[in-house]
C-alpha positions, 0 to 999 in steps of 0.5 A: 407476415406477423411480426414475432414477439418473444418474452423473455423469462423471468429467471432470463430477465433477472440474470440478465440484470445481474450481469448488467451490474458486474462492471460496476461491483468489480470496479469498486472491487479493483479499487478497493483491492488497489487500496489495500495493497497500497496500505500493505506496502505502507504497512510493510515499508513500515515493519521492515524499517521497526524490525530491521528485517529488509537487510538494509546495510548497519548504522556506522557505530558513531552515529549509533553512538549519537543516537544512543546519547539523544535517548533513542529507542533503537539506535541501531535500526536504520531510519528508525530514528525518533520512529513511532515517538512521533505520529506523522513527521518521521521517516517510518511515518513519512508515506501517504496515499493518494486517490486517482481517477483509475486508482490510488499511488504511494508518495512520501510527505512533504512535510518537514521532517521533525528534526531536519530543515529537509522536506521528507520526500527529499529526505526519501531521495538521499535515503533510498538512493543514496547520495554524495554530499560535500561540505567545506569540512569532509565529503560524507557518502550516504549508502543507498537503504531502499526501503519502499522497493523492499516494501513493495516486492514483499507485498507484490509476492503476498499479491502473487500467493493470493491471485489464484485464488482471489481468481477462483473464488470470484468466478465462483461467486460472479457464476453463482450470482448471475444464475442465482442471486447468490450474494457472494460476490457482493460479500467479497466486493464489501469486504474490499470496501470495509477494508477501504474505510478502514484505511481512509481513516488513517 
């Protein structure tokens, strides 16, 4: 019995390539989508604290007061402090990230911070949790202003209106690319990697 060869066409073999390609273009696409929500958190953490739009429960008037006194900016802003006066010791500035084998994380600095003897990462603890601490002279209750959680709710909602879409349009564009070569899905994958770059430069 002769044996059958069967020659694939050409538009065959080059979709067949094509789709070959995929798991490698929507990896580098999931990473640098992953990267940039990481920088809208970072960018929301950091908005919410400089407009005082999280709600986040007032400054006592003597410690506005205090502030007020060392020339402050906004006095009345929680965790602002010395804010945008300084680029990368401050509490709005204290937030990095961090590149993992499957993806990227958010963690706050252990740099000093400017003025405290704390670490920046134990400043967070207090100011995002809150705490209690006793010294021999008074008992002062810090109340918890969780900033990063509100951060992260707001850009996990900006994620939420863009799913849908960002789902359609790169089922378009892979559906378009494995039947023509179109390079749309490439253009979406470079335009997560420019925003990529863009933030490693930070």
């Amino acid at each position: 019995m002769s044996s059958v060869k069967i020659k694939y066409s050409n538009s065959f073999e080059a979709k067949r390539k094509r789709i070959k390609r995929l798991p490698v273009m929507g990896q580098n696409m999931i990473l640098g989508g992953i990267k940039r929500d990481c920088n809208g958190i970072i960018n929301a953490f950091k908005n919410g604290i400089r407009e005082n739009s999280f709600g986040l429960e007032p400054l006592k008037e003597n410690t506005i007061s205090q502030k007020k006194g060392k020339g402050f900016s906004k006095p009345e802003t929680p965790l602002y402090g010395k804010g945008d006066d300084r680029k990368r010791d401050t509490y709005i500035n204290m937030l990095r990230i961090k590149k993992l084998n499957n993806g990227y994380k958010i963690y706050p600095s252990n740099g000093k911070h400017w003025k405290s003897k704390l670490k920046l990462s134990d400043l967070f603890k207090v100011h995002e949790y809150g705490a209690v601490i006793t010294t021999a002279k008074a008992v002062i209750k810090i109340p918890p202003r969780p900033a990063l959680l509100l951060a992260y709710r707001k850009q996990l909602s900006e994620m939420k209106k863009r799913k849908k879409e960002t789902s359609r349009e790169v089922k378009r564009a892979m559906t378009e690319y494995i039947n023509s070569g179109n390079r749309r899905i490439a253009d979406i994958y470079l335009d997560y990697y420019k925003r990529v770059l863009e933030a490693e430069k930070e």
